[in-house]
mmCIF file of the C-alpha atoms, coordinates in Angstrom:
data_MODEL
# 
_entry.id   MODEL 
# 
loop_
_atom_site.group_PDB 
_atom_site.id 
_atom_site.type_symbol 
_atom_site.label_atom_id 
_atom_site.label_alt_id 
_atom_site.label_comp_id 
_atom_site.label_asym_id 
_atom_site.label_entity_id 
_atom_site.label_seq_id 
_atom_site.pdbx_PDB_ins_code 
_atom_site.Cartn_x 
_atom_site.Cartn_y 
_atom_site.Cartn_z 
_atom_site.occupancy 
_atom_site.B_iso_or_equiv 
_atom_site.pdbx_formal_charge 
_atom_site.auth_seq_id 
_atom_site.auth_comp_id 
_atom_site.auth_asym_id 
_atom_site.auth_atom_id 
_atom_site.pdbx_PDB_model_num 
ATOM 1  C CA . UNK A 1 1  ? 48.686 -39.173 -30.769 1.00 0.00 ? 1  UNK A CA 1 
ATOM 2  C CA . UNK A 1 2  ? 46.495 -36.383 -32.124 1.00 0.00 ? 2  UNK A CA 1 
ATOM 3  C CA . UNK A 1 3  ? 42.182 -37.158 -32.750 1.00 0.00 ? 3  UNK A CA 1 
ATOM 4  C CA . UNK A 1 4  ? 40.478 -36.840 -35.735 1.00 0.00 ? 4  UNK A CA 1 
ATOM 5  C CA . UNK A 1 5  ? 38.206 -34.244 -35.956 1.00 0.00 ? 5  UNK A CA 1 
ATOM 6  C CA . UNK A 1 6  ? 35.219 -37.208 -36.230 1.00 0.00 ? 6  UNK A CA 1 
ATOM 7  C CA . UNK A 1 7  ? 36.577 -37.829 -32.476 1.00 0.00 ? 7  UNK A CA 1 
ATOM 8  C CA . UNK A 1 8  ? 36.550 -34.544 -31.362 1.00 0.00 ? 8  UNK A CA 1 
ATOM 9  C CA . UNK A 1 9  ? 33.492 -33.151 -29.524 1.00 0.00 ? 9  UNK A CA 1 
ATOM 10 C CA . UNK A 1 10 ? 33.230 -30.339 -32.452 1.00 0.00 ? 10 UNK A CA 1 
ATOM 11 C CA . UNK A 1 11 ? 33.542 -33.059 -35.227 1.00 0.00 ? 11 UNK A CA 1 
ATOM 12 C CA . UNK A 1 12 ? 31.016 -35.447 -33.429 1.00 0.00 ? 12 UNK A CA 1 
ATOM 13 C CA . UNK A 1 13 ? 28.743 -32.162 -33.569 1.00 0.00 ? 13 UNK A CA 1 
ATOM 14 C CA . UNK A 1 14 ? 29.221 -31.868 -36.884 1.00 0.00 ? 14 UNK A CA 1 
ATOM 15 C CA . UNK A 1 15 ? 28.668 -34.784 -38.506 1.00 0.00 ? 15 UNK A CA 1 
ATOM 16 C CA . UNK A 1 16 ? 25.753 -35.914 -36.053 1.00 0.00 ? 16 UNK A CA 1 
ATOM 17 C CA . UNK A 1 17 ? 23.986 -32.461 -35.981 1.00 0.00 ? 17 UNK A CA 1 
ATOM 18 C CA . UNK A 1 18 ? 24.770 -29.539 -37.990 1.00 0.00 ? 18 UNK A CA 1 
ATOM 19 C CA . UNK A 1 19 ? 25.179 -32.068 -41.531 1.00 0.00 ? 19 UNK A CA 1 
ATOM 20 C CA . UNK A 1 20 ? 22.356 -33.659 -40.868 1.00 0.00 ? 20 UNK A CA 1 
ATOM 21 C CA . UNK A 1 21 ? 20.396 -30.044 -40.298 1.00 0.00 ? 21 UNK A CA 1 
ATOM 22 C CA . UNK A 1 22 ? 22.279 -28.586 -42.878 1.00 0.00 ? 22 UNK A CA 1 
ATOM 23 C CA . UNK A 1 23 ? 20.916 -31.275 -45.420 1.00 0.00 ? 23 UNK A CA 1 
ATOM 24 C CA . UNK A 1 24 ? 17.452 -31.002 -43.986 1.00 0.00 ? 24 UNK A CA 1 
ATOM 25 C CA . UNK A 1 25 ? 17.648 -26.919 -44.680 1.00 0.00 ? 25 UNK A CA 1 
ATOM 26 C CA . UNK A 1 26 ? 18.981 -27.710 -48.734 1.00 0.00 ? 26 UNK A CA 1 
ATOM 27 C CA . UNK A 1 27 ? 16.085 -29.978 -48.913 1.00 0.00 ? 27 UNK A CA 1 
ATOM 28 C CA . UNK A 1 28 ? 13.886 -27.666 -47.347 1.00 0.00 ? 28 UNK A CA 1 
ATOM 29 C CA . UNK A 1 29 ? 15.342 -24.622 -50.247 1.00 0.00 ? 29 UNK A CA 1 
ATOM 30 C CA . UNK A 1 30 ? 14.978 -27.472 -53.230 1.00 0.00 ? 30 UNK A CA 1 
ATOM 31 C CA . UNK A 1 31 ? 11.372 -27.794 -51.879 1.00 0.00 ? 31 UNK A CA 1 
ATOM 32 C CA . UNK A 1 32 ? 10.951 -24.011 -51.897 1.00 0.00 ? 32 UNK A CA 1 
ATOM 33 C CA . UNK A 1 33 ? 12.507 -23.585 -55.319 1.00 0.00 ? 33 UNK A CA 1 
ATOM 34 C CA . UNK A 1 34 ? 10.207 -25.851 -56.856 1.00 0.00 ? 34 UNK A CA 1 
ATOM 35 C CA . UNK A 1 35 ? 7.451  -24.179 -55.683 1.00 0.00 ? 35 UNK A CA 1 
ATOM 36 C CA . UNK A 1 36 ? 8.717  -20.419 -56.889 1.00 0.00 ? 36 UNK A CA 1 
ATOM 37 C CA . UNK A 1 37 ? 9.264  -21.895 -60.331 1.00 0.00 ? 37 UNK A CA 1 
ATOM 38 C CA . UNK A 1 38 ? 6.276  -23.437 -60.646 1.00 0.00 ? 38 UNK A CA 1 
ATOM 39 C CA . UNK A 1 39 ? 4.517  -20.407 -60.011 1.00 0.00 ? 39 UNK A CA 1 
ATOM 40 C CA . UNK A 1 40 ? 6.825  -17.413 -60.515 1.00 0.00 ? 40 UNK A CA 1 
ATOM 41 C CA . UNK A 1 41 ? 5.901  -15.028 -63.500 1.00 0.00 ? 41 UNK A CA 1 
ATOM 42 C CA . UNK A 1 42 ? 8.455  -15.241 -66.239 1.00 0.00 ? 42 UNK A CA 1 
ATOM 43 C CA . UNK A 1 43 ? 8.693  -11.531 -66.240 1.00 0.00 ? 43 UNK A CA 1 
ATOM 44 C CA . UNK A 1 44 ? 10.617 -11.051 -63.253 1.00 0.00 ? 44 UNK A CA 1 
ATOM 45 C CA . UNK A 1 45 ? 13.335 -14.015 -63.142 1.00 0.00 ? 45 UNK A CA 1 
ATOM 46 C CA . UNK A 1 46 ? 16.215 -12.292 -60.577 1.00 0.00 ? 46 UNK A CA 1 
ATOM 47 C CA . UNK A 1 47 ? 12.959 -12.902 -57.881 1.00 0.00 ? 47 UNK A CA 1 
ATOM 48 C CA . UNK A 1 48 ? 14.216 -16.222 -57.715 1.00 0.00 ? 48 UNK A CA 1 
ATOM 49 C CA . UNK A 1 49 ? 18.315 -15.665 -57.812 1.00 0.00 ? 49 UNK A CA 1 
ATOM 50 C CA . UNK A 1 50 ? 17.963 -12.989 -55.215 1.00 0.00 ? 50 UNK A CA 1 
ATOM 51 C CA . UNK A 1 51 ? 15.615 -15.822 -52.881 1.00 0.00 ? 51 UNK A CA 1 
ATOM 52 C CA . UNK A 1 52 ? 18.362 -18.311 -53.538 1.00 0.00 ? 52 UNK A CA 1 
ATOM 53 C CA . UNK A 1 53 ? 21.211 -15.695 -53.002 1.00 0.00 ? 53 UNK A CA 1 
ATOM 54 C CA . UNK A 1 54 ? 19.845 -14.974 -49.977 1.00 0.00 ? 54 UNK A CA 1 
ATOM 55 C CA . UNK A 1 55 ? 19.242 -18.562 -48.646 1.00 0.00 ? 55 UNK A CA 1 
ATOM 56 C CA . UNK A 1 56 ? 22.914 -19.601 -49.460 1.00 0.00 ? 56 UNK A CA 1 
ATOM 57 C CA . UNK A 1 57 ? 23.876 -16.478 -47.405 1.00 0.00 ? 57 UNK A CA 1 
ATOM 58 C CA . UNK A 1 58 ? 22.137 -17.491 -44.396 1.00 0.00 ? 58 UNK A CA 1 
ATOM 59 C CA . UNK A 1 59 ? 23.457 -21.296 -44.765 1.00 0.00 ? 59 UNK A CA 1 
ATOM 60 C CA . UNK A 1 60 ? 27.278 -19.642 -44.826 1.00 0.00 ? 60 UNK A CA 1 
ATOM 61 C CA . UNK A 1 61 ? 26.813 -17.243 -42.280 1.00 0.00 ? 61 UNK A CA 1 
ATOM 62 C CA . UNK A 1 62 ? 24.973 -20.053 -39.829 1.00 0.00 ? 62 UNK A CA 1 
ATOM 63 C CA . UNK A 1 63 ? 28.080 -22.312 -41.021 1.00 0.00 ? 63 UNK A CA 1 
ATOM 64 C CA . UNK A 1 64 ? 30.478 -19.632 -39.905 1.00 0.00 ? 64 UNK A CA 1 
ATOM 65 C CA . UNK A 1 65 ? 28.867 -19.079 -36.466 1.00 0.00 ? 65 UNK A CA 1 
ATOM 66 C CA . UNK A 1 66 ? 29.249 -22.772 -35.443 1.00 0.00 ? 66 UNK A CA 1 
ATOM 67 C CA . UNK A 1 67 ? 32.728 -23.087 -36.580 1.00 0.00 ? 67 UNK A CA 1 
ATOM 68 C CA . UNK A 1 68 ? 33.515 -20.309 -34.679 1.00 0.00 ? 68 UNK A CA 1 
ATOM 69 C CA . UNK A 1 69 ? 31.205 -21.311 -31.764 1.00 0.00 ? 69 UNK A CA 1 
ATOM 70 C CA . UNK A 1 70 ? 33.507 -24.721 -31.719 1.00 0.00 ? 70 UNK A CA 1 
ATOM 71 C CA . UNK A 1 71 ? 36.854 -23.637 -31.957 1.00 0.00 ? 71 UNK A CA 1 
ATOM 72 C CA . UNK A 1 72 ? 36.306 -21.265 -29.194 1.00 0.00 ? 72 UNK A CA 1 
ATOM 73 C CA . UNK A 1 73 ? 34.745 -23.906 -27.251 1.00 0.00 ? 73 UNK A CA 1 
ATOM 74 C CA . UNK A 1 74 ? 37.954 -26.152 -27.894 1.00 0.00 ? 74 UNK A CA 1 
ATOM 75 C CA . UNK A 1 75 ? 40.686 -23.745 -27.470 1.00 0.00 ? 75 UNK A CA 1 
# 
C-alpha cells in the first residue's frame, strides 16, 4: 500500500507550511499592487508588469527549490 502525498513528510510540509506561506506572500503582492496602482503615474505602466513579473518569478523559483529540497530528502 503506497501513501498519499498528504501522508508523506513532504506533503504534510506542504500543505501545513509552504501553502499556507505561499498564500500569505500572494496576499502580501495583492497588498503591494494596490498600493503601486494607487499611486503609480499613468505614464509609465510596464513599472508595474515588470514588479509583478518579477514577484511571480521569485514565487516559482522558491516553489522549485522546495520541491527539489523534498524529493531529495525522500529519495
Amino acid at each position: 500500500m503506497s501513501l498519499e502525498f498528504y501522508q508523506t513528510r513532504a506533503g504534510r510540509k506542504f500543505y501545513e507550511a509552504d501553502v499556507p506561506e505561499i498564500a500569505e506572500q500572494l496576499k502580501r503582492i495583492a497588498d503591494s499592487l494596490e498600493v503601486l496602482t494607487s499611486s503609480v503615474n499613468t505614464e509609465k505602466p510596464f513599472k508595474m508588469e515588470q514588479l509583478v513579473d518579477d514577484a511571480v518569478e521569485e514565487i516559482l523559483s522558491m516553489a522549485a527549490r522546495d520541491a527539489k529540497r523534498a524529493t531529495s530528502k525522500t529519495e
